[in-house]
ChimeraX commands (.cxc) that place a marker at each C-alpha (Angstrom):
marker #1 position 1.19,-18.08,25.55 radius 0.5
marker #1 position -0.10,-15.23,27.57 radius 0.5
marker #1 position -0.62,-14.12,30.86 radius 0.5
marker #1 position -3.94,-13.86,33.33 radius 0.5
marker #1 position -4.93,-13.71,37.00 radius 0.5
marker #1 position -4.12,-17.59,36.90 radius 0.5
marker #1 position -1.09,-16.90,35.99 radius 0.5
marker #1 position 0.86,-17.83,32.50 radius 0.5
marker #1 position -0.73,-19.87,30.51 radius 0.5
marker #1 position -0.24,-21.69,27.27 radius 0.5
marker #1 position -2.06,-22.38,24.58 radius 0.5
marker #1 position -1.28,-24.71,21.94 radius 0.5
marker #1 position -2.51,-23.45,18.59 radius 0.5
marker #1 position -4.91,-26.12,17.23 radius 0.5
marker #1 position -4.24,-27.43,13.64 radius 0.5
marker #1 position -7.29,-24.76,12.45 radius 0.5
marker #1 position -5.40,-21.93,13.89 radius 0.5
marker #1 position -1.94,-23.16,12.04 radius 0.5
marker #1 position -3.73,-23.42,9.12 radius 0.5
marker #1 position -5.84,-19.94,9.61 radius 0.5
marker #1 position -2.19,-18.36,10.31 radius 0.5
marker #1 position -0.46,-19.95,6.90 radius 0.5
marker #1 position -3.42,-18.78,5.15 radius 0.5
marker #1 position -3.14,-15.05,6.32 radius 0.5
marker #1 position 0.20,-15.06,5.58 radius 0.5
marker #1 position 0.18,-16.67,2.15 radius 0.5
marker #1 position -2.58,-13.91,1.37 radius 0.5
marker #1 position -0.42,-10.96,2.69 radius 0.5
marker #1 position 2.38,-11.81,0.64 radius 0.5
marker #1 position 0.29,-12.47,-2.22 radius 0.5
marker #1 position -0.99,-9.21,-1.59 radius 0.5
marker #1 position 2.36,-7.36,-1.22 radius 0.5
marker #1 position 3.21,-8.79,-4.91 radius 0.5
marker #1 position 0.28,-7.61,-6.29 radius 0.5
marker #1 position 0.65,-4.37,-4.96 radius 0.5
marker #1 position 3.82,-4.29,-6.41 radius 0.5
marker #1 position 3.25,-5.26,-9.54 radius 0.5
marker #1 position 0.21,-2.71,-9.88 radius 0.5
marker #1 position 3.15,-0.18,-9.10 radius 0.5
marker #1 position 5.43,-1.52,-11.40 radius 0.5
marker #1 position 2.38,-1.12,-14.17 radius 0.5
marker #1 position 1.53,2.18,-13.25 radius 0.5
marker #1 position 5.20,3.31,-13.76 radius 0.5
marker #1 position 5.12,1.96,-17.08 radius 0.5
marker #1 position 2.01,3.06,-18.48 radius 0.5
marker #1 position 3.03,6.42,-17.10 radius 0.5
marker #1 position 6.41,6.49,-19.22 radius 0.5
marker #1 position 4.84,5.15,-22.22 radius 0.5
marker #1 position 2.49,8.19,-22.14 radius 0.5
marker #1 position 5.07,10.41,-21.72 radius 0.5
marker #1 position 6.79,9.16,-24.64 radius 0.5
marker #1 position 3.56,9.14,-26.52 radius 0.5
marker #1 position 3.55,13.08,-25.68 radius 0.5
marker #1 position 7.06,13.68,-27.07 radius 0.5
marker #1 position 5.17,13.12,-30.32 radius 0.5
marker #1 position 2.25,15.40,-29.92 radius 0.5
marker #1 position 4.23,18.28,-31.20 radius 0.5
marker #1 position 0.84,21.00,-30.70 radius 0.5
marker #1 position 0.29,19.38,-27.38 radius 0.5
marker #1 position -3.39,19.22,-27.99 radius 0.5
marker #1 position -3.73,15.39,-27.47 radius 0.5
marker #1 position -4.24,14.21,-30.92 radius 0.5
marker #1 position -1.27,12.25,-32.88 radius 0.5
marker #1 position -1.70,13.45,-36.26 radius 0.5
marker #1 position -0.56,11.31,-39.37 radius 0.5
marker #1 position 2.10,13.83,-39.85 radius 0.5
marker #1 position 3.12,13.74,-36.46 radius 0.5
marker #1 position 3.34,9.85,-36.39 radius 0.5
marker #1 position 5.68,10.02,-39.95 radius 0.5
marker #1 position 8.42,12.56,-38.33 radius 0.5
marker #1 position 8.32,10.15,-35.44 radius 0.5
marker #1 position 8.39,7.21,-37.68 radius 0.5
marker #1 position 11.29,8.87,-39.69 radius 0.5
marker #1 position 13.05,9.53,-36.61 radius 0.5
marker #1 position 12.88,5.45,-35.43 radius 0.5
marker #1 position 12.80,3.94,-38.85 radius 0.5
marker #1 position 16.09,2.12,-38.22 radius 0.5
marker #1 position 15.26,0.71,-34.88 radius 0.5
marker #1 position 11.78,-0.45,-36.47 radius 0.5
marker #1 position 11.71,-3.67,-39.18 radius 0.5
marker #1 position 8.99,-3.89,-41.34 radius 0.5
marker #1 position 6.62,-6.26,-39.49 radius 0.5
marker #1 position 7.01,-4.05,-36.66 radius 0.5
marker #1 position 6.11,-0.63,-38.35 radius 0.5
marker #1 position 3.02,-2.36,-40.42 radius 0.5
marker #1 position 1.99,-3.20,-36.54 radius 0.5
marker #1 position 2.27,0.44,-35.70 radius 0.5
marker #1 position 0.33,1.97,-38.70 radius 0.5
marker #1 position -2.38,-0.80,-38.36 radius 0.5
marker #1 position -3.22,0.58,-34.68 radius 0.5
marker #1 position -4.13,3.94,-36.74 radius 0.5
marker #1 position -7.44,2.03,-38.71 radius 0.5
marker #1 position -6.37,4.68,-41.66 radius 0.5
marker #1 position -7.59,7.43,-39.06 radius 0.5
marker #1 position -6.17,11.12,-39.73 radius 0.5
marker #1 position -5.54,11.90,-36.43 radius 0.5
marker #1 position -6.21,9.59,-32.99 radius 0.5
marker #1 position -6.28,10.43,-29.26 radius 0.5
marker #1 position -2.67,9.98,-27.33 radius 0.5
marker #1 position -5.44,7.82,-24.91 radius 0.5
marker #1 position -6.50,5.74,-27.78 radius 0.5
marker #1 position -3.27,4.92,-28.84 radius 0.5
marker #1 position -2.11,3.70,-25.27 radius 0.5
marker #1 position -5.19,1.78,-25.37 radius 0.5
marker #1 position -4.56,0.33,-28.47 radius 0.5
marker #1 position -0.77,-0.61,-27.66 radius 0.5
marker #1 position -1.60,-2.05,-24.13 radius 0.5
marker #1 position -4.59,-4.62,-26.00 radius 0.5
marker #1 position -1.77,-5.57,-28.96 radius 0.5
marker #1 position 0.59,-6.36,-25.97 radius 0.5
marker #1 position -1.87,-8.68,-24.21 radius 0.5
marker #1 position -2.65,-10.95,-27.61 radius 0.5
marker link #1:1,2 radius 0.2
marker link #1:2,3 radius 0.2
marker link #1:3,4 radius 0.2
marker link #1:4,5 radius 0.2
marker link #1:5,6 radius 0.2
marker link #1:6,7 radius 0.2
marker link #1:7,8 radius 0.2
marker link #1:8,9 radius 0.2
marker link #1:9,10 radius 0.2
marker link #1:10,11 radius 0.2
marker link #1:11,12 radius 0.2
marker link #1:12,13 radius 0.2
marker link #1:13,14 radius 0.2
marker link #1:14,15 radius 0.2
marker link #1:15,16 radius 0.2
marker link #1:16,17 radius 0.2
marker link #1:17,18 radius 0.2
marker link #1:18,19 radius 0.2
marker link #1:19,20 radius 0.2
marker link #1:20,21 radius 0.2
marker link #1:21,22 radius 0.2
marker link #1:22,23 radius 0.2
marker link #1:23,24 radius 0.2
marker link #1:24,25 radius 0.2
marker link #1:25,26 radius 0.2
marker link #1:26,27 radius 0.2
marker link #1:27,28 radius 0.2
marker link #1:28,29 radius 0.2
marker link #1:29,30 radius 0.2
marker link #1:30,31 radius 0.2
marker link #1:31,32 radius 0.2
marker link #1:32,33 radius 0.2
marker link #1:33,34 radius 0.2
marker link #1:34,35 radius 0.2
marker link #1:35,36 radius 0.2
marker link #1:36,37 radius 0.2
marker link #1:37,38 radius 0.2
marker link #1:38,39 radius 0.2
marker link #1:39,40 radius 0.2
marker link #1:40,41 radius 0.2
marker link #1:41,42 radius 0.2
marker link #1:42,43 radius 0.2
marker link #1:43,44 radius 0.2
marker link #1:44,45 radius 0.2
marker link #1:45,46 radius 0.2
marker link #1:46,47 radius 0.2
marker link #1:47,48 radius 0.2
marker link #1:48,49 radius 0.2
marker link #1:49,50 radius 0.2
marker link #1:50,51 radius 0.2
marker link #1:51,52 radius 0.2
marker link #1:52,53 radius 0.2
marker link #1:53,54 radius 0.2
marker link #1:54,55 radius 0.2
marker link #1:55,56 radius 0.2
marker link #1:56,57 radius 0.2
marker link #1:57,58 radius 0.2
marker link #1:58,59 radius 0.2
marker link #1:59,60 radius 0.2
marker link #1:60,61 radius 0.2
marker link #1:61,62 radius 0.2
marker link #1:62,63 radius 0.2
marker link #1:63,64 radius 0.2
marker link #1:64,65 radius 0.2
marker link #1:65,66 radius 0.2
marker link #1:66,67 radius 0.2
marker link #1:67,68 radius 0.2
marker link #1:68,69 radius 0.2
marker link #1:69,70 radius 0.2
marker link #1:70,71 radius 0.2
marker link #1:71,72 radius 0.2
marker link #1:72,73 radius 0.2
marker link #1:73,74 radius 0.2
marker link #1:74,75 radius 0.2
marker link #1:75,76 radius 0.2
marker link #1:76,77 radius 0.2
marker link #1:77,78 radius 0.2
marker link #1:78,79 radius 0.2
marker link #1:79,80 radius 0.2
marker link #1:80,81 radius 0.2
marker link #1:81,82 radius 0.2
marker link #1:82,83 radius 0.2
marker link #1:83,84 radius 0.2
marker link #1:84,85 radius 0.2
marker link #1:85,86 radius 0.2
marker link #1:86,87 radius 0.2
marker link #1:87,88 radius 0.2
marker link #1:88,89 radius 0.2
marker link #1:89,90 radius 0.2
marker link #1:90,91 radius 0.2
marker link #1:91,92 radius 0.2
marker link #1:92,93 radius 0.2
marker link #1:93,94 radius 0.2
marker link #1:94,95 radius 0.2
marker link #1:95,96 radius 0.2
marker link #1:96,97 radius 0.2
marker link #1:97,98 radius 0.2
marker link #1:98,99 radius 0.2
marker link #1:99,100 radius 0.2
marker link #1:100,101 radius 0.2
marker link #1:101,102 radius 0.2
marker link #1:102,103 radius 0.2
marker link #1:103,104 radius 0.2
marker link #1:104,105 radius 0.2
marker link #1:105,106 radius 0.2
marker link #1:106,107 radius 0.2
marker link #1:107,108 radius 0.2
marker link #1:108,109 radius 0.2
marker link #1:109,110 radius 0.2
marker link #1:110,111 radius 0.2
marker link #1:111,112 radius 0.2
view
């Protein structure tokens, strides 16, 4: 409906239209989701690597072994076996690994 020189006028929306309309909104909400769940990821990757700080003790971005066994320690009783052979098989026997790598790592063992 709208208004000209003529007067009002109205216009019934055609069956393209109706469908055009259902389609834009389908998309927008699909949208808002996905923007929400991007922000829902982003928090989480963000806490994970601040927990993954907590055990970089010399803050210089490197885990080292020894850092990753006080840490280990610390958990042991909330870890079971299958779960800490999981852990030290992200390491690949490695002496020391990047706090990036290991968020990497733990993000690619979450998607299998």
């Amino acid at each position: 409906m709208y208004f000209d020189m003529l007067g009002l006028q109205v216009v019934r929306p055609t069956t393209e239209s109706k469908d055009a309309m259902v389609t834009k909104q389908v998309s927008d909400y699909v949208s808002d989701i996905l923007i929400r769940v991007e922000e829902d990821i982003d928090r989480a990757e963000s806490k994970i690597g601040a927990s993954l700080h907590l055990l970089d003790k010399n803050q210089d971005g490197m885990i080292t072994r020894e850092e990753l066994q006080e840490a280990i320690a610390f958990v042991k009783d909330e870890l079971d076996h299958d779960e800490l052979e999981s852990l030290l098989e992200l390491l690949d026997n490695q002496e020391s690994f990047s706090i990036k790598d290991l968020e990497d790592k733990i993000a690619a063992n979450q998607g299998t």
